[in-house]
C-alpha positions as CSV (number, residue, x, y, z in Angstrom):
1,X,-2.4,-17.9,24.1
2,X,-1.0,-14.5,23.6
3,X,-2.2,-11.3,24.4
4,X,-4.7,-9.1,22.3
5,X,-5.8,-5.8,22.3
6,X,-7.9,-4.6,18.6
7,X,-8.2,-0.9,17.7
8,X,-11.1,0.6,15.7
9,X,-11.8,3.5,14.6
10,X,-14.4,6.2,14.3
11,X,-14.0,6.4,10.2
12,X,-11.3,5.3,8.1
13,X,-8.1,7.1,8.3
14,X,-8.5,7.8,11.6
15,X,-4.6,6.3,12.1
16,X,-5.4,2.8,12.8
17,X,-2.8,1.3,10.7
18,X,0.4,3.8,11.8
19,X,-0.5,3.2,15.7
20,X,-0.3,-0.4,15.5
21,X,2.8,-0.4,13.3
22,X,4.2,1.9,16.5
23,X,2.7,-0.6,18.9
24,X,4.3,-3.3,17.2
25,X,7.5,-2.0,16.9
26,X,7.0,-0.4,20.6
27,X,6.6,-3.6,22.1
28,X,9.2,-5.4,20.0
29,X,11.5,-3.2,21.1
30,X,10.5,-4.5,24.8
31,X,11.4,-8.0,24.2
32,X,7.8,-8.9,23.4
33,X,6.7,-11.4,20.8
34,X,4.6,-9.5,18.6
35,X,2.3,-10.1,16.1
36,X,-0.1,-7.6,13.9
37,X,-3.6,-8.9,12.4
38,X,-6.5,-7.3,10.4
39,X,-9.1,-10.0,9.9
40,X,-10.6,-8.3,6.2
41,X,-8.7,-5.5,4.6
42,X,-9.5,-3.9,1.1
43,X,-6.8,-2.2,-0.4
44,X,-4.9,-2.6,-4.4
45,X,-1.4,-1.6,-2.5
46,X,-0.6,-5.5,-1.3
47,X,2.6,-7.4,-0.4
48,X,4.0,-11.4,-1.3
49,X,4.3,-13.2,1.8
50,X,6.6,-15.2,3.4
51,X,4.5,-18.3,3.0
52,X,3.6,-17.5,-1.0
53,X,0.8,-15.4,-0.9
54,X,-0.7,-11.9,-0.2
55,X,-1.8,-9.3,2.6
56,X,-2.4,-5.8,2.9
57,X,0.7,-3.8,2.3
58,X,-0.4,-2.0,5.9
59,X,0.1,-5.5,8.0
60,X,3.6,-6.0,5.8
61,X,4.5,-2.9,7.4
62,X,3.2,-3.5,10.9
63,X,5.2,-7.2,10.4
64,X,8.5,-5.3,9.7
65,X,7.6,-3.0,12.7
66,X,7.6,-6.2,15.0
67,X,10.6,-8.0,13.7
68,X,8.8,-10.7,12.0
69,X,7.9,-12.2,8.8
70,X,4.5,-11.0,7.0
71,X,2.2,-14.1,6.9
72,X,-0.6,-14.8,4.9
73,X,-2.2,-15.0,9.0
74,X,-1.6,-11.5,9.5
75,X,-4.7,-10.7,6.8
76,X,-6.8,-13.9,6.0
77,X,-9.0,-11.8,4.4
78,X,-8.3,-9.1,1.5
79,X,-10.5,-7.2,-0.8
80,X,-9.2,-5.6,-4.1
81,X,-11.4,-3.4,-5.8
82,X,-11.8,-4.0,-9.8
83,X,-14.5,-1.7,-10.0
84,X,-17.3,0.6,-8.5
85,X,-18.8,-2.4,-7.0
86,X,-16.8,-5.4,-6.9
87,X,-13.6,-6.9,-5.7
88,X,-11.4,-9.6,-6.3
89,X,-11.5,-11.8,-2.7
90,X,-8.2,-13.3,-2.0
91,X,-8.4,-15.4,1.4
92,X,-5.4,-16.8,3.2
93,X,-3.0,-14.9,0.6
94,X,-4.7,-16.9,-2.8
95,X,-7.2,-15.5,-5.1
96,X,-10.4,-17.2,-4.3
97,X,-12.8,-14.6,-7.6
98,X,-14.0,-11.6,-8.3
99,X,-17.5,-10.7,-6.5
100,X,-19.9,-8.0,-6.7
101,X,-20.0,-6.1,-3.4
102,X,-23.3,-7.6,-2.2
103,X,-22.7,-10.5,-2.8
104,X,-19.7,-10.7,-1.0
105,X,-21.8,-9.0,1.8
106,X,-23.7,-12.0,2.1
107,X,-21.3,-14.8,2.2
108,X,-18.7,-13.3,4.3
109,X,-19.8,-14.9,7.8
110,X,-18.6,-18.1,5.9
111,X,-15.1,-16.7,6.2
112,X,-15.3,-16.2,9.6
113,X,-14.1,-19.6,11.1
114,X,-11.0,-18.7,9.0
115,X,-9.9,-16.1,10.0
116,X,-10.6,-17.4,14.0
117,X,-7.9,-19.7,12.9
118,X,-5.5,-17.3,11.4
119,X,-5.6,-15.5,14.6
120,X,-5.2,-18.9,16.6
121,X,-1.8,-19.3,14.7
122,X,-0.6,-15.9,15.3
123,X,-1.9,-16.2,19.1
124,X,-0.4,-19.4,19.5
125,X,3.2,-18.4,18.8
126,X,3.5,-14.4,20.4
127,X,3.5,-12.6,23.3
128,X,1.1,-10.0,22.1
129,X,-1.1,-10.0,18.8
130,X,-2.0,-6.3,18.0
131,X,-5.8,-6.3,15.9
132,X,-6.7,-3.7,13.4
133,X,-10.7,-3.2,12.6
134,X,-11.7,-1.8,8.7
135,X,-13.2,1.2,8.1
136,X,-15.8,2.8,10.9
137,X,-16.6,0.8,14.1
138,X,-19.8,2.4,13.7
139,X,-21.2,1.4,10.6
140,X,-24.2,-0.6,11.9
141,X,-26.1,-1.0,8.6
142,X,-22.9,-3.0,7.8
143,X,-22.8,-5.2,11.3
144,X,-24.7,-8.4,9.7
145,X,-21.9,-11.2,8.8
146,X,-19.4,-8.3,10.1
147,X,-15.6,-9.8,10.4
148,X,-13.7,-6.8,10.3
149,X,-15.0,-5.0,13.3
150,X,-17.1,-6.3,16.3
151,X,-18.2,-9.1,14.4
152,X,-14.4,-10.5,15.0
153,X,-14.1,-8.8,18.5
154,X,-17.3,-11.2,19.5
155,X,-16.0,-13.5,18.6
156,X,-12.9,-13.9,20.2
157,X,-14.0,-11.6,23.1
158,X,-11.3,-9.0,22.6
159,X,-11.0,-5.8,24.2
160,X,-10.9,-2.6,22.1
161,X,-9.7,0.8,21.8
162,X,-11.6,3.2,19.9
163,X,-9.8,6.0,17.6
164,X,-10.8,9.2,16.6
165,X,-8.6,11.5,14.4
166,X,-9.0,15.3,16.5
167,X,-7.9,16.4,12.9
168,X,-11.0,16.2,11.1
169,X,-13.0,18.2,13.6
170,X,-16.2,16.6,16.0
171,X,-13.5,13.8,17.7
172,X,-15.8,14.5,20.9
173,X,-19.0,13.5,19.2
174,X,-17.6,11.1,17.1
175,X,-16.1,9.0,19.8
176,X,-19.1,9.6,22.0
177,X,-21.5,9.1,19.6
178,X,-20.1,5.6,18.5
179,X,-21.3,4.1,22.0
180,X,-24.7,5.5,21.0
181,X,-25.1,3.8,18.1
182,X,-23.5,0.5,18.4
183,X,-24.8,-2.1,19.8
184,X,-24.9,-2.3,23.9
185,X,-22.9,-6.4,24.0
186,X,-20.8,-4.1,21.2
187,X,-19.8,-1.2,23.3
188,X,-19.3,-3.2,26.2
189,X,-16.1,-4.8,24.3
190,X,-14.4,-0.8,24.3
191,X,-11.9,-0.5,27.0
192,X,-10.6,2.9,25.9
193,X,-11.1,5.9,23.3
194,X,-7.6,7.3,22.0
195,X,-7.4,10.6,20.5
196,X,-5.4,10.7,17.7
197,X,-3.2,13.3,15.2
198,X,-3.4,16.2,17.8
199,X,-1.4,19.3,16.9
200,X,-1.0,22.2,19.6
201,X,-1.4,22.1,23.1
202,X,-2.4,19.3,24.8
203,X,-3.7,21.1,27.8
204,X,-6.2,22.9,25.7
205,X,-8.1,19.4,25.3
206,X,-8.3,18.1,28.6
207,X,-11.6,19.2,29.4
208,X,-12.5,17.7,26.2
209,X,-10.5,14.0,27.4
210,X,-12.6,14.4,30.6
211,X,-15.8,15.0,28.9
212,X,-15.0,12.0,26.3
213,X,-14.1,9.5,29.4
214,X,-17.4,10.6,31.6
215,X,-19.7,10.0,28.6
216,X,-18.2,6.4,27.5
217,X,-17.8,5.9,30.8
218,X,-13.7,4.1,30.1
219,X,-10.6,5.9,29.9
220,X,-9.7,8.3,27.7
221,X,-6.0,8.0,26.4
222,X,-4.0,10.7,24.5
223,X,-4.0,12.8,22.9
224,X,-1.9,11.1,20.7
225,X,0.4,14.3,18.5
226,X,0.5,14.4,15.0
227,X,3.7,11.8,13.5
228,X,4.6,14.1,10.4
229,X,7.1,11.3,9.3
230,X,4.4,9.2,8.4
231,X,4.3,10.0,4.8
232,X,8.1,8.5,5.1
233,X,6.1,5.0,5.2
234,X,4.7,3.0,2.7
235,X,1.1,4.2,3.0
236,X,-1.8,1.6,2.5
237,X,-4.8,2.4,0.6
238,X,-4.9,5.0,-2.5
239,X,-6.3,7.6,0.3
240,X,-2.6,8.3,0.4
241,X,-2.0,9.8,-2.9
242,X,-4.6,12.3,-2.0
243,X,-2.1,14.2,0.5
244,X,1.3,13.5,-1.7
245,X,3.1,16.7,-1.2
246,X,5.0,17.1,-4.6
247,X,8.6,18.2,-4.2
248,X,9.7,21.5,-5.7
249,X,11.6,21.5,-8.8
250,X,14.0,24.1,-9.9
251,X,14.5,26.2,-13.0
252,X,16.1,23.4,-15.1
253,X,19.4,24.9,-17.1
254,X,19.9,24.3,-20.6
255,X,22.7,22.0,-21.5
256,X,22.1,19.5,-18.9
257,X,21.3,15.7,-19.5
258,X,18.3,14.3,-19.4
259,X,17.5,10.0,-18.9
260,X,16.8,8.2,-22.0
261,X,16.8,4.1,-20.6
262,X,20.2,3.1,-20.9
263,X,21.6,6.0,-22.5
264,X,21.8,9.7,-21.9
265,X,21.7,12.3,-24.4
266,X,21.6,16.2,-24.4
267,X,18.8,17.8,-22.9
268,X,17.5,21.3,-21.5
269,X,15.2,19.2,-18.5
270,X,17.4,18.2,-16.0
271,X,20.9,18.5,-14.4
272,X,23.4,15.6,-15.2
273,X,23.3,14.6,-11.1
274,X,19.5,15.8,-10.9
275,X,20.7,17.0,-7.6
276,X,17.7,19.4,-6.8
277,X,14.9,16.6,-8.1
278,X,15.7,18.1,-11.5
279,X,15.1,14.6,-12.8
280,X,11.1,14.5,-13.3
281,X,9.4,11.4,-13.0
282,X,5.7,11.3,-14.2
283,X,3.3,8.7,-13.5
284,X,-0.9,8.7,-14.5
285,X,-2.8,7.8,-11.9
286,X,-5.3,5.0,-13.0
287,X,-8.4,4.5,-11.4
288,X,-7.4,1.1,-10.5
289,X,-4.0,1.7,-10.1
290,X,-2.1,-0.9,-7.6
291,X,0.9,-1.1,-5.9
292,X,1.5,2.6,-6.2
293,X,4.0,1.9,-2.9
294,X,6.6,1.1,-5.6
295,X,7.0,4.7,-6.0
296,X,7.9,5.7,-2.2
297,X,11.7,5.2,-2.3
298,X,11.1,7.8,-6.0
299,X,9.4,10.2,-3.7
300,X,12.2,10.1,-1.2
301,X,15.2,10.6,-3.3
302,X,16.2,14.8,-3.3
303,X,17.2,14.4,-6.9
304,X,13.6,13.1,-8.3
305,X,10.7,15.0,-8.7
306,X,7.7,12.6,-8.2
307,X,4.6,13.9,-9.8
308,X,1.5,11.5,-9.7
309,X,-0.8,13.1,-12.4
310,X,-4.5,13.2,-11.6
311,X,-7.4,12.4,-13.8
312,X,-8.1,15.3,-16.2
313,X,-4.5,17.1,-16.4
314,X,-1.4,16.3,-18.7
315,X,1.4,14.2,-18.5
316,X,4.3,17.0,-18.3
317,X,6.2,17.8,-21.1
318,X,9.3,18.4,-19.1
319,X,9.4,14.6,-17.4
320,X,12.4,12.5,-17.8
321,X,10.6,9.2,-17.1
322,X,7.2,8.4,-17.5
323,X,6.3,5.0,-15.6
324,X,2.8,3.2,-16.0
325,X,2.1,1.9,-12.9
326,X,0.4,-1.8,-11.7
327,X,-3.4,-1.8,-11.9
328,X,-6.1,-4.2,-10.3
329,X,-8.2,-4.1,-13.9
330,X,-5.7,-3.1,-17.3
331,X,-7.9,-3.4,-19.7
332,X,-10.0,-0.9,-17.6
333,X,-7.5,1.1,-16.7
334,X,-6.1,0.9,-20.5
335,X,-9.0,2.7,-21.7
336,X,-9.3,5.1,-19.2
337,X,-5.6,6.1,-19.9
338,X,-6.8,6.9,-23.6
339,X,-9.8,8.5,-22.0
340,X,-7.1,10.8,-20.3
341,X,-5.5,11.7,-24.0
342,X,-2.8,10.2,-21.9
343,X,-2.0,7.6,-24.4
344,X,-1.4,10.7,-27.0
345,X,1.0,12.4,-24.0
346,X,3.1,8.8,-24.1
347,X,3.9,8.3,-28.0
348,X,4.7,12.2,-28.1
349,X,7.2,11.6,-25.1
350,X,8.8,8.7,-27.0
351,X,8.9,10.3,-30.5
352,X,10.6,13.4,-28.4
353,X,13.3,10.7,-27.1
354,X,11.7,10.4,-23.9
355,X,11.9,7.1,-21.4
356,X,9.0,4.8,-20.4
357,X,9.2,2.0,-18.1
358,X,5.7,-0.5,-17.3
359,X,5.5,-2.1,-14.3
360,X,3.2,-4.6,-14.1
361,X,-0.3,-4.1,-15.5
362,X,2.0,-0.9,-17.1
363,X,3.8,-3.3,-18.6
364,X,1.3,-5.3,-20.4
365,X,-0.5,-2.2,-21.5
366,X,2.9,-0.8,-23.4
367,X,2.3,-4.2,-25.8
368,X,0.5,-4.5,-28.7
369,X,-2.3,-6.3,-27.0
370,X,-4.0,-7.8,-23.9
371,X,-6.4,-10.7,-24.1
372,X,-8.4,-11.7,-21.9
373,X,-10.6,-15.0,-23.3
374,X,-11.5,-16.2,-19.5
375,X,-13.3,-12.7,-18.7
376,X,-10.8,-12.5,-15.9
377,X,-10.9,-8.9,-15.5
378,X,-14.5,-8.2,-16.8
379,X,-16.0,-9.1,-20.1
380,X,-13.8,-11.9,-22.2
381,X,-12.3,-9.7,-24.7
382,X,-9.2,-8.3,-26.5
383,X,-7.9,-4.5,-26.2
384,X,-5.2,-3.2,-28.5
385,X,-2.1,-1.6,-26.5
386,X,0.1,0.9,-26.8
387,X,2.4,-0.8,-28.9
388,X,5.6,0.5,-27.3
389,X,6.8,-3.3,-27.2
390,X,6.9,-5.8,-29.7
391,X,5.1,-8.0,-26.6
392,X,1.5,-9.6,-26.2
393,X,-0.1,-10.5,-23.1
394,X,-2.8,-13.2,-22.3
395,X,-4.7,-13.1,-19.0
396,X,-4.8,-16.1,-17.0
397,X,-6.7,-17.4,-13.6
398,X,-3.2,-17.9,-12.3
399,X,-1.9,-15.5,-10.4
400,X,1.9,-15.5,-9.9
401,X,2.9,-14.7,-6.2
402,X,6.7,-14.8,-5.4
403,X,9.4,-12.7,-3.8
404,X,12.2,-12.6,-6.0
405,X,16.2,-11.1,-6.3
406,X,17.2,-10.3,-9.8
407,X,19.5,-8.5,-11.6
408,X,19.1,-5.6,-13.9
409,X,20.1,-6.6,-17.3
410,X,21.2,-3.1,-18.2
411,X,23.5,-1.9,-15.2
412,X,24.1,-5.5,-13.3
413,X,23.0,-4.3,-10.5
414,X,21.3,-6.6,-7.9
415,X,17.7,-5.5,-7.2
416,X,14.8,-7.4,-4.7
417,X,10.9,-7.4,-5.7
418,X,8.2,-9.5,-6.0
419,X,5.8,-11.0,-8.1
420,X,2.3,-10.6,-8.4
421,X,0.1,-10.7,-11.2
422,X,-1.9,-12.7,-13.2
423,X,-1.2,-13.4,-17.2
424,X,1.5,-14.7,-19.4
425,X,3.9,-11.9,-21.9
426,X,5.5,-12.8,-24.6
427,X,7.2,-11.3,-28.2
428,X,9.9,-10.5,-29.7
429,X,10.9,-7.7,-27.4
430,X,11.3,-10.5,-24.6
431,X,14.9,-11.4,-26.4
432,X,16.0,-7.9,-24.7
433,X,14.7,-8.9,-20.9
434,X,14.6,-6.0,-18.5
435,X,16.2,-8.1,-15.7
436,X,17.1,-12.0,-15.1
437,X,15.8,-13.9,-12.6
438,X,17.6,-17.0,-11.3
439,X,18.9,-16.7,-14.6
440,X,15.7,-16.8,-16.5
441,X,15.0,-13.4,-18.4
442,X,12.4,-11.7,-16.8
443,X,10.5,-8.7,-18.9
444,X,11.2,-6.7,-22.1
445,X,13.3,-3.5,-23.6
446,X,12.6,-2.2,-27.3
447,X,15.7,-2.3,-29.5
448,X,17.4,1.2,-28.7
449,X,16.7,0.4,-24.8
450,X,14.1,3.7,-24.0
451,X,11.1,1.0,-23.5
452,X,11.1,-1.2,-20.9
453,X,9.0,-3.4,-18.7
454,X,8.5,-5.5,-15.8
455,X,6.6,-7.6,-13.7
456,X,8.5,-7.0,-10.8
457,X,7.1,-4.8,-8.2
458,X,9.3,-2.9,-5.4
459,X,12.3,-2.9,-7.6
460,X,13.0,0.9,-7.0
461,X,13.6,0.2,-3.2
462,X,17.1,-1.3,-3.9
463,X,19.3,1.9,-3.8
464,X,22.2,0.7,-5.9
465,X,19.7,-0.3,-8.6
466,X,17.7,3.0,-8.5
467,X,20.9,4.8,-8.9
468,X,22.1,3.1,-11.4
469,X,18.4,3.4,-13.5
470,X,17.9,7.0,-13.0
471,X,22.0,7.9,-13.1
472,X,21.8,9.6,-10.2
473,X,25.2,10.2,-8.6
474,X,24.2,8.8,-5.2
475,X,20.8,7.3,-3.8
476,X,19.2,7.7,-0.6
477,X,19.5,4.6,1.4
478,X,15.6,4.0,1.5
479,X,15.2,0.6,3.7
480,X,17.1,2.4,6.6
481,X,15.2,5.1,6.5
482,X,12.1,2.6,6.8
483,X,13.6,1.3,10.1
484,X,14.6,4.8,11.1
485,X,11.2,6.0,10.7
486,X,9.6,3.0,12.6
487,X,12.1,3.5,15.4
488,X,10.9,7.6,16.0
489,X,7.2,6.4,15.9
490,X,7.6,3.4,18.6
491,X,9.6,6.4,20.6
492,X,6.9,8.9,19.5
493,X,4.2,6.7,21.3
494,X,6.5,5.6,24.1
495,X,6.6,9.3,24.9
496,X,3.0,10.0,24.6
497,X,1.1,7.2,25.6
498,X,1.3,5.2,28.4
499,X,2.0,2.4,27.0
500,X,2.3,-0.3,30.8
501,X,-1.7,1.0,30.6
502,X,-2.2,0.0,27.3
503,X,-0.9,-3.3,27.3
504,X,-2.8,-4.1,30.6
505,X,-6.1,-3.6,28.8
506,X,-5.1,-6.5,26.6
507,X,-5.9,-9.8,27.5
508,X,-6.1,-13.8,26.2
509,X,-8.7,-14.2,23.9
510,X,-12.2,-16.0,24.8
511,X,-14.3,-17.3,22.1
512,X,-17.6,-17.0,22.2
């Protein structure tokens, strides 16, 4: 069986997810075999599989950073949150229910000889399987039933480095004081701390490394600098849109053109090209919201100005585009929105000549209704929409899990997305379909073409497509810069790790 190495971390955020997607790519570039796995993940921001189902957009990423194919074996287990305290469990890529979180915390050692086997698949076939724990290493009020963290790395006796991010001050105590807390048979398993997201000089922190090795008694590797062109990447949990960095906008000029669907009509909001991200984008953030990765290739391009608007601010006046993005619970999320007044901020925008586009749960919300008679979501019920589309939506147990190349019924232009979502769409509105799909119509545009929507996620990551939609004279081209971003971090790491060391701390798995 392959070799394995699994990283933790002192908290969440620590960097887990980037280091292995270098790793990965690191090692690939080596000639190695590699294969990324996280035994539970929670996270709404999720990717279709090769094999039909769903994992954490973060092993997607880390799949693509090793040359291969995201499997449903990368993450056998996925949470995504509906609410405070609850999640919908999807296990080997399918939806198994929705489960409050304690009672999930009792059953989850049943999941256990499952994902044992996911990692046997993945083991089976590479070189090198590269593990990612979930959240702190040293939560031991959660280390009953654990599968995420040591609970896993007992059980297939793997060897771990531990992570701490030098960023959020007290990576000294926090690395040291994990050994103090965890269980002994648990620390035993650590073959290494790693100091991650350093900025300055390295030199300054070697008494710090020494101190760090001398108390846990392993190696000390790093530190590991700061990757700023990780926000190029699709991020994985909704932590990300904490640190979006908005791009400037300039002083729009009058007599310019500004996006209206299909069309374009006079405007004082944006330039014709929207050259200098003239071209304003707005989209609410939900509580739920999911998927929100759809909006990275937006954030990248110089003419768009990206501005995810936070809970208890208006939608801006001056935006060209307003987009309701996915979300885990839309009937939830749907009356948060009018919560917001954000609902009021929509129909003005429209009556004012203004573009909207649903994605998703977005989509089903710009209906005249969402149904839910199974209690799918929450309590079985009906919520009125925001009529937008002459469309009505019906929640159903199955969910809908594909990848998918379409074409945009609009433009023509070839786009590739996915789906994933659960419920059926239909009305009148449906005659005008956003795209086609193996030439089945596939969404909904109102008559004059300034309403649309869409279950297809990732849509905006085709660059002739996203030209095309926002008129922009040229388009980034966003998928290269994916790769070009994966190839500096694997040569980031290469140049500050050593990474012969690291990969002779991994070894064959032995189950206990």
């Amino acid at each position: 069986m392959a070799k394995s190495l699994m990283f933790m971390g002192t908290g969440s955020d620590v960097g887990k997810s980037l280091l292995v997607a270098g790793l990965c790519r690191a090692y690939a570039n080596r000639g190695l075999r590699v294969a990324p796995f996280k035994p539970q993940n929670m996270s709404n921001n999720a990717a279709v599989t090769a094999d039909g189902g769903e994992i954490g957009r973060a092993q997607a990423l880390q799949a693509r950073a090793a040359r291969q194919e995201p499997l449903t074996a990368m993450n056998p287990v996925l949470l995504k949150p509906e609410h405070e305290s609850g999640a919908q469990l999807v296990v080997r890529g399918q939806r198994v229910g929705s489960f409050p979180a304690r009672a999930y915390w009792q059953k989850r050692g049943e999941l256990l000889p499952q994902v044992l086997a996911a990692f046997g698949e993945l083991a089976a076939e590479a070189d090198l399987v590269l593990v990612e724990g979930a959240g702190s290493a040293s939560e031991v009020n959660l280390r009953h039933n654990d599968i995420a963290n040591f609970g896993f790395a007992r059980a297939a006796g793997l060897p771990v480095v531990l992570i701490g991010d030098i960023q959020r001050g007290g990576v000294i105590a926090a690395l040291a004081g994990t050994f103090a807390v965890i269980d002994p048979d648990d620390a035993r398993l650590i073959a290494a701390t790693l100091v991650n997201k350093f900025q300055g000089d390295p030199a300054l922190f070697e008494d710090g490394r020494r101190f760090i090795a001398t108390r846990t008694n392993v190696p000390c590797l790093g530190p590991v600098p700061f990757f700023p062109d990780a926000r190029k990447l699709p991020a994985e949990d909704v932590l990300a849109l904490e640190r979006v960095q908005e791009k400037a906008c300039p002083e729009p000029e009058p007599g310019s053109e500004r996006f209206s669907g299909s069309n374009m009509r006079p405007s004082k909001y944006a330039k014709p090209d929207a050259g200098q991200g003239g071209f304003v984008i707005a989209v609410p953030r939900l509580p739920r919201i999911a998927n929100f990765d759809d909006f990275d290739p937006l954030r990248a391009e110089p003419g768009v100005r990206l501005v995810i608007v936070e809970p208890g601010l208006p939608l801006p006046r001056d935006a060209d585009l307003i987009i309701l993005p996915g979300s885990k619970a839309t009937r939830a999320d749907l009356a948060a929105l009018r919560r917001e007044g954000w609902d009021i901020d929509i129909l003005a925008h429209h009556r004012a000549g203004g573009a909207v586009l649903g994605i998703c749960g977005g989509y089903q919300m710009l209906g005249h209704s969402i149904a839910d008679p199974e209690g799918i979501e929450g309590m079985p019920g009906t919520s009125e929409g925001l009529g937008l589309l002459d469309v009505e939506t019906t929640l159903t147990p199955v969910k809908e899990l594909r990848l998918e190349n379409a074409v945009h019924a609009a433009s023509g232009e070839v786009l590739s997305g996915y789906h994933m979502h659960m419920g059926a769409t239909e009305g009148a509105d449906r005659s005008r379909p956003f795209a086609h799909v193996a030439g089945a119509a596939e969404g909904a545009r109102s008559p004059d073409g300034r309403v649309a929507g869409t279950y297809l996620h990732g849509l905006f990551a085709s660059d002739g497509f996203r030209r095309a939609y926002l008129q922009l004279r040229s388009a980034v081209a966003y998928e290269a810069g994916i790769e070009a971003t994966l190839d500096a971090l694997a040569a980031h790491l290469e140049a500050h790790l050593d990474l012969d060391a690291l990969l002779a701390l991994a070894h064959s798995p032995e189950r206990n």
